[in-house]
Each structure stands twice: as structure tokens, then as C-alpha cells.
Steps between C-alpha positions, in 0.01 A plus 500: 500500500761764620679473180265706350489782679882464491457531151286803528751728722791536297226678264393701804805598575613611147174733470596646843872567380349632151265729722759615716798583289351746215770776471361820333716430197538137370866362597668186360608405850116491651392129265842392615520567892083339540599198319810443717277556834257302371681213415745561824134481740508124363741432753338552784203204439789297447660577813179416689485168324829435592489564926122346512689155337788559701250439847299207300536141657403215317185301533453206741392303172817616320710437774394145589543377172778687377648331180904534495515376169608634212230653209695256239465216768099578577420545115657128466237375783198631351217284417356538092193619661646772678705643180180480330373732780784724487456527110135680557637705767809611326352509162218718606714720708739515223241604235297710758805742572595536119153686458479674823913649489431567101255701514457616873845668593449653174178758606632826397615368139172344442303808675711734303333259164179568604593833552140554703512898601802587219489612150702259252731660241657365266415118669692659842242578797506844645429519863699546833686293708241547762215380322683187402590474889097564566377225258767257606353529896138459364606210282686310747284571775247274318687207626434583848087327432685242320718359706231528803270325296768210442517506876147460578453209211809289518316302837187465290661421166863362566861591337404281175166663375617848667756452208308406235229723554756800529689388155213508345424827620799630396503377144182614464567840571860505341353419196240800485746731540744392288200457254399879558833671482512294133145630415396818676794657714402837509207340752752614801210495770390122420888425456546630904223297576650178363771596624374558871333164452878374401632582779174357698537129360921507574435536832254265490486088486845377447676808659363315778488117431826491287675624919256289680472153345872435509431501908249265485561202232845345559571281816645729821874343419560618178231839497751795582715355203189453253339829577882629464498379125142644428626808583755466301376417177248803626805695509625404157212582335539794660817576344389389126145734550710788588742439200188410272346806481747757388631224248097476377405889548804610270360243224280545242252345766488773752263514819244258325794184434570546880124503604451151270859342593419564878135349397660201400655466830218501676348241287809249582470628845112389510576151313757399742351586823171303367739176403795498711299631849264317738275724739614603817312235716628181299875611638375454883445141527736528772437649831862634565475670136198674595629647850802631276251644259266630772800690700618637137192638385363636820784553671468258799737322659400148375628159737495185412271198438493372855420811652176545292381154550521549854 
């Protein structure tokens, strides 16, 4: 959840600077010195991160069963059924953060397409840094409903059709947009509004189950390490969506090839979490998993078997 307003603030923050440093006569130096601050504030997040971790102990769970072994040594061990597992939670992780980093990091370049309270000349859009600041708070704030609603679902639906669901949600609207900016892209209010909706459906479904269902479908022993490659093939596709969309924006393709590539995504996304996933309650057959899961998702401290059947 907090990633998102985390996302918002640094777009806060650059309106304030933008607000606060107007000289009477425009100066060179002004653009230069608010992009430093801006990007030296980042720090400080980080630094919180870093003390909070630095007080963290691990969980009973963890602790109990700590595995010494080696990740080359526990991906040897694994069952064919549990590979299979980790292919739906990889793959859709993978394939989920290729269209959420190539299009979502990207706001202002794809705000400054639509160009919503501008004037285009000459194919450039005309309008201040501010505005673009404005529309990129409203935009991503519209993940803040999404992610809530994730929340409130994922109990009621479960990690696998919270995926689906959300994929399809997400090539659905990808598509229309990519569609419009093809057809009718001077239609900059109904362009926002897919947009907003964009930003809506990342935040929702597997921005939620693609983190969760890694915690909750591979045996206690070998979970830290399976979740730890979900996250990275997450983390990969992170890397090749931020690459992807300069490389496709700077083609004859523009906006629209990155809309209908990150489409495509989402469509592998949906087709592996539907083949390669079970749902949530088919994982806890046993009762030790589902203490594990229980203190994970609601932040208990679990116990054991015995103490529950006493």
C-alpha cells in the first residue's frame, strides 16, 4: 500500500520546490539546483528503511526452521511440483513488472503525450513542469482505491484469481488506450481517464498476489528462497520494462507499440497464473503451513501444530 503514496511525494515535493524557487528573471541554475534537492530528499526514505531493518529480528517461524543451505543446494532438492509452482509465481511476477515499470515510472513522458492542459506544436506538448507534476499526483493517486480494493478481495478471491482477474483488467484497458492514441489522440480528457484507470488496475490484482502467493504456496523449508526467486524474476522484468520503453517509444511504434507490447504481457501474465497456480487454500493442507501463512498475512505471531491442537 505505502508504496504508493511513496510514489506520489517525490511529485509533491517537486511542485513545492517549483513553487518555491521562481526568481523574477528565469536563471539556468534554478531547473538545476530543484532537481539536485529533489533527487538528494531520496535519501532520507532510504535511511529510514535502513535503521527500521537494522532493529528487525527474525520470525519465530523463520528462525526455527532456518535452512543453512545453499540456493544452488535447495534448487537441487526441489520437488517437480514445486518448480511448477515457482514457474506461475515467477512467470507472473516477471511479466507483471515488465508492464507496470514500462509504463508506470514513465508518467510524465506519457502525461506529457497526452499533453491534457498543453497546446501541441509541432507534435511537442506545451505546458509547465507543474502541470505535468499535478497530473502525475492525480494519476498515481488512482492506485491508492486499487490497491485497497486488492486488499479487501484477496481473502474472498485468493492470490490466483486476484491475478487473473487483474491481467485481464489490465489488458483490457492497455489496449483502449493504445487503440485511442492510434485513432483519436487529440481526445486528451478520455486519454487521462484511461490513463487514471491505468494506473487503477497496476495497483490492483497482481500488484498484490504476484508479493503474496510466493508466502503461501511452497513448503516453510524452502519459502524465503522461492519467494526470493519470484522476486527476482519480478525484478528482471523490471529491468527489461524499463529498457523496453525508450527502445519502443523512439521506434516507428511510439506510445501505442508500448501500450500493445505491455498488453501482451499481461496476457502471458494471465495465462500462466491460470495454468501454473493453484488457489490459495489448496497450499494449506498442512497445519504448520497455515500458522506460517496466518502470522505472515496478519501479522501474528503463529506457533506450532501442538500448541493449536491443545
Amino acid at each position: 500500500f505505502w508504496q504508493i503514496p511513496g510514489s506520489i511525494a517525490p511529485y509533491l515535493v517537486a511542485m513545492l520546490l517549483l513553487s518555491l524557487m521562481k526568481p523574477s528573471k528565469p536563471a539556468e541554475w534554478v531547473p538545476n539546483v530543484q532537481f539536485r534537492l529533489l533527487f538528494a530528499l531520496g535519501v532520507l526514505p532510504v535511511l529510514v528503511v535502513i535503521l527500521a531493518a537494522l532493529r528487525e529480528k527474525d520470525s519465530e517461524e523463520f528462525s526455527a526452521r532456518r535452512n543453512h543451505q545453499g540456493i544452488i543446494e535447495v534448487a537441487r532438492s526441489l520437488p517437480p511440483q514445486t518448480w511448477y509452482t515457482l514457474a506461475g509465481t515467477a512467470g507472473s511476477w516477471f511479466t507483471y513488472d515488465i508492464a507496470y515499470y514500462g509504463t508506470a515510472i514513465f508518467t510524465p513522458q506519457i502525461l506529457d503525450a497526452i499533453c491534457l492542459t498543453g497546446v501541441k506544436k509541432n507534435g511537442d506538448c506545451q505546458q509547465t513542469l507543474f502541470d505535468i507534476s499535478l497530473e502525475s499526483v492525480i494519476v498515481t493517486s488512482f492506485g491508492i482505491p486499487g490497491v485497497a480494493l486488492a486488499i479487501w478481495l484477496i481473502k474472498r478471491w485468493g492470490c490466483k484469481r486476484l491475478n487473473i482477474v487483474g491481467f485481464l483488467f489490465l489488458i483490457v484497458n492497455f489496449a483502449a488506450l493504445a487503440v485511442i492514441f492510434s485513432v483519436i489522440p487529440h481526445q486528451t480528457p478520455l486519454l487521462f481517464g484511461l490513463f487514471c484507470t491505468l494506473n487503477f488496475g497496476l495497483q490492483f490484482g497482481p500488484n498484490v498476489g504476484t508479493f503474496v502467493l510466493p508466502a503461501i504456496c511452497f513448503p516453510v523449508h524452502v519459502r524465503s528462497t522461492c519467494h526470493g526467486l519470484s522476486a527476482t524474476a519480478g525484478k528482471i522484468g523490471a529491468v527489461v520494462g524499463t529498457f523496453m520503453y525508450p527502445q519502443i517509444m523512439q521506434s516507428t511504434l511510439g506510445l501505442p507499440g508500448v501500450l500493445w507490447a505491455a498488453s501482451i504481457f499481461c496476457i502471458l501474465g494471465m495465462v500462466l497464473s491460470h495454468c501454473f497456480l493453484k488457489n490459495d487454500w489448496e497450499y494449506l493442507e498442512d497445519l504448520d503451513d497455515r500458522l506460517a501463512v496466518e502470522s505472515f498475512v496478519h501479522g501474528g505471531h503463529g506457533g506450532n501444530a501442538a500448541q493449536v491442537q491443545s
